[in-house]
C-alpha positions in Angstrom: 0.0 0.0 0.0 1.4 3.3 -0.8 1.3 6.8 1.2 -0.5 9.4 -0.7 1.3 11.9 1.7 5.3 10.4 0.8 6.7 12.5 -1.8 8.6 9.4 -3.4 7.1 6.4 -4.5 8.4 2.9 -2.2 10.0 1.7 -5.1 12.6 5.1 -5.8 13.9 4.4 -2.4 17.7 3.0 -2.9 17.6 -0.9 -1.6 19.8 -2.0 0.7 22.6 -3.8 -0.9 23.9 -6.9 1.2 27.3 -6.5 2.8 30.0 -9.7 3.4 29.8 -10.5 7.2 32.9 -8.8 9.0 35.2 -11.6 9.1 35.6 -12.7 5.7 39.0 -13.5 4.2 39.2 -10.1 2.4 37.9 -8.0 5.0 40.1 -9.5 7.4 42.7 -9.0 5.2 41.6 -5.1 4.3 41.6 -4.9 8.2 44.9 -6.2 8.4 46.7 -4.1 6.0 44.8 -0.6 7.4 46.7 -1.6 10.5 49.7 -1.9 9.3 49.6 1.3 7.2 48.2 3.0 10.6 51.8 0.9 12.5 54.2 2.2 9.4 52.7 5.8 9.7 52.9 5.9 13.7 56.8 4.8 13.5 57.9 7.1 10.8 56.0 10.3 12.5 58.2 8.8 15.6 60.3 11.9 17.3 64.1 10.6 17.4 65.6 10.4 21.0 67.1 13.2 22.3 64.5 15.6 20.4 61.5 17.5 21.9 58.8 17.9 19.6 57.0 20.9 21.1 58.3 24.5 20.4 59.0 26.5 23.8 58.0 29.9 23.5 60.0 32.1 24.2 58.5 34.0 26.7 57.6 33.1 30.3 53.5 32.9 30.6 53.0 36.1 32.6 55.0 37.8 30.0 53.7 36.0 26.9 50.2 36.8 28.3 50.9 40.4 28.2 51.9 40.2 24.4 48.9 39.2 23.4 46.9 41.7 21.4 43.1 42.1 20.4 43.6 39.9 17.6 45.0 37.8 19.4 41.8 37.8 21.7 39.6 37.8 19.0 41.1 34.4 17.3 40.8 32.8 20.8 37.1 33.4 21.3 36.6 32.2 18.0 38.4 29.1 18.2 38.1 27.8 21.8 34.3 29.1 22.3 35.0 32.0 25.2 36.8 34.8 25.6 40.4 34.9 27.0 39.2 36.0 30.7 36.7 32.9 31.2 39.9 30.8 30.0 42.3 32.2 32.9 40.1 30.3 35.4 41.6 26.8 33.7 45.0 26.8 33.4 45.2 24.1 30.8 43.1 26.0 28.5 44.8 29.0 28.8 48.1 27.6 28.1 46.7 25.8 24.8 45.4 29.1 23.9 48.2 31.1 24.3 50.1 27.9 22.4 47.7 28.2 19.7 48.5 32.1 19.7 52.2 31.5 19.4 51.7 29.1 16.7 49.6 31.7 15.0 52.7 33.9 15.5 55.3 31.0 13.9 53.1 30.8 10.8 50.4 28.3 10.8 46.6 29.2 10.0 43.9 29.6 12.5 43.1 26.1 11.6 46.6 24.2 11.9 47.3 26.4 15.1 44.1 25.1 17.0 44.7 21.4 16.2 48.6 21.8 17.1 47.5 23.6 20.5 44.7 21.1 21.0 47.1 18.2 20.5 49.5 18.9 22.7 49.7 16.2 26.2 49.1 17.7 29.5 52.7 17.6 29.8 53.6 19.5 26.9 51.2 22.4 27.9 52.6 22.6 30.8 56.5 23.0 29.6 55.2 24.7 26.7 56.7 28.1 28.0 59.8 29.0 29.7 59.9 29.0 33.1 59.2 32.3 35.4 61.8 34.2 36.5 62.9 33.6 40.0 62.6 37.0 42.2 66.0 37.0 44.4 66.3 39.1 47.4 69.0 41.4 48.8 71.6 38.7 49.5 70.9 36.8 46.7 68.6 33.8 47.8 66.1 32.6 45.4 62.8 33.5 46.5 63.6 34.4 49.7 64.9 31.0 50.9 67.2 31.0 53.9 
C-alpha cells in the first residue's frame, strides 16, 4: 500500500545492498593491511631520542600573556568558544590558547594552530613556555629562601 502523503514512490527508495559479514578473508585482510599502514605511519612520525617535539615559547606565561593583542583575543574566542578572561580560570586552556597564539605567530593558520594547541599532552602544555623568573632578594637567595 502506498502513502499518498510520501513524496517518493516505495520503489525510488535505494535498496539496501547486502554486505559480506565482518570476518571474511578479504575483509580481514583489508583490516589487516589498514593496521599496518596505521603501524608504518605511527613509526615514521616517531620523534628521534634526544629531540622535543614541542616549540618552547620564548616568553615566560606572565609575559607572553601580556603580548597578546586584540587579535589575538579575537582568534581565541573564535576558536576555543569563550573569551580569554573565562579561559584564565583553567590553566590548561589558557596555556593551549596562548600555544595556539604562538603558533599563530610562527606561521600556521587559524586552523593548523588550534589542532597543534589542541594536540599537545598535558605535559607539553605545561613545559610549553619557559619558566618564570625567579625573584632573588638582597643577599641573593632565590625566593627568599634561607
Amino acid at each position: 500500500m502506498t502513502n499518498p502523503y510520501d513524496p517518493m514512490p516505495e520503489a525510488a527508495y535505494p535498496q539496501a545492498q547486502p554486505q559480506a559479514p565482518a570476518h571474511t578473508p578479504s575483509h580481514l585482510a583489508a583490516q589487516a593491511q589498514a593496521y599496518a599502514e596505521a603501524d608504518a605511519f605511527t613509526a615514521a612520525s616517531q620523534i628521534p631520542e634526544g629531540r622535543h617535539m614541542v616549540p618552547i615559547a620564548p616568553l615566560p606565561p606572565s609575559d607572553f600573556l601580556m603580548s597578546l593583542n586584540g587579535f589575538d583575543e579575537i582568534a581565541i574566542a573564535a576558536r576555543f568558544g569563550a573569551p580569554l578572561t573565562a579561559l584564565r580560570e583553567d590553566p590548561i586552556a589558557a596555556g593551549r590558547a596562548m600555544a595556539f597564539v604562538h603558533y599563530r605567530r610562527t606561521g600556521q593558520n587559524d586552523h593548523d594552530a588550534h589542532h597543534s594547541a589542541l594536540s599537545l599532552t598535558l605535559r607539553e602544555v605545561s613545559e610549553f613556555f619557559q619558566p618564570e623568573p625567579r625573584d632573588e632578594d638582597a643577599e641573593g637567595n632565590a625566593d627568599g629562601a634561607q
